[in-house]
N, C-alpha and C positions, 0 to 999 in steps of 0.2 A: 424439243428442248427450250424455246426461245419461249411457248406456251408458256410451260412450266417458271420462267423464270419473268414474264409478262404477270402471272398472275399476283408473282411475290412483291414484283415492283406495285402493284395496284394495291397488296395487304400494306405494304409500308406508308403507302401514299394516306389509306384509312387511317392508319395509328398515327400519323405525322402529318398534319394537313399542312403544316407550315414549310415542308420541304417541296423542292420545286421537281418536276418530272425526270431530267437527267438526274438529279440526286438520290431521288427513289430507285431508280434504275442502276444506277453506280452499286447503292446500298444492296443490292438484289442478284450482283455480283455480273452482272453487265459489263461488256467489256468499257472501255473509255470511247473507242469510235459507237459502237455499238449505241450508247446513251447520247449519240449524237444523231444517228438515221432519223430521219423523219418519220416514217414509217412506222418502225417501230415506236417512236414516241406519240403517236396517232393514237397507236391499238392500245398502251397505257391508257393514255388521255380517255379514248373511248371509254373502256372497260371500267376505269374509276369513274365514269360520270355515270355509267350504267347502276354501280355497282351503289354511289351514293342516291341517285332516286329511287331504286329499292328499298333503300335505308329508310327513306324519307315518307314512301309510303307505306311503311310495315308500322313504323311509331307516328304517323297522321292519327288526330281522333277520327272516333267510328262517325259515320254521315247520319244523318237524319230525317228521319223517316214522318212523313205526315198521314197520317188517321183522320178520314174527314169522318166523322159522327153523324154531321147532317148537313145538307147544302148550305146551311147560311154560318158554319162554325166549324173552323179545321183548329186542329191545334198540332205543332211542334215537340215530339217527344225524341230524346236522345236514346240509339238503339243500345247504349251502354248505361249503367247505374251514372247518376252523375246529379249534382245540385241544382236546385230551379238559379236561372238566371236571375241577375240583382238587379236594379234600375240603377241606369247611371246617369246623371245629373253633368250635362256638358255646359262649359262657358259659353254667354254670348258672343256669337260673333262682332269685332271690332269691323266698325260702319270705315269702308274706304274713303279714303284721303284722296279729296278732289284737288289736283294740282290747276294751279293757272296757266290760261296758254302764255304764248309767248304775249300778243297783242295785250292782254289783261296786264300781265309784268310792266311793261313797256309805260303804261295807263298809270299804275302804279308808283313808279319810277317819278315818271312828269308829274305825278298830283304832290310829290312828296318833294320835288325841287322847289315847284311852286310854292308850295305852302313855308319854306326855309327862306325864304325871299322876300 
């Protein structure tokens, strides 16, 4: 019986990600202590994390397969119909910003007193 009503709280958890595990459970017709056992909220937990990486690997794209032709030239083909890849055109990376130590500050500091005097 608790299967059967495990499983429903795991469908409700699918259609409703925003509800938290006791509320799936309540919604599932769980008693009120019930949606409190650990236990039991374990085998939900499990069972929906099971049930969402299945999800996750049924809708992944297909992997990609290499065909080498000849030692010196392999090339990349997608094992599904799909568009040649586009060139993309990335920004330069921004040159880091060399801070001064503290002694340079310091140097700093004193050249610029000096110089006001």
């Amino acid at each position: 019986s608790d299967d059967a009503l495990v499983q429903a709280a795991v469908g409700i958890l699918l259609t409703s990600p925003n509800l938290n595990v006791p509320q799936a459970m309540r919604a599932a017709n769980f008693s009120g202590n019930q949606s409190y056992d650990q236990a039991l909220r374990a085998r939900v937990r499990r069972l929906h994390r099971k049930k969402l990486s299945t999800e996750k690997q049924a809708s992944s794209p297909p992997p990609f397969s290499i065909h080498a032709s000849s030692v010196s030239a392999a090339s990349l083909t997608p094992t599904a119909g799909s568009t040649a890849p586009q060139a993309v055109e990335h920004p330069r990376p921004i040159p880091k910003q060399q801070r001064k130590t503290t002694t340079q500050s310091q140097q700093t500091r004193s050249n610029d007193k000096q110089s006001i005097n």
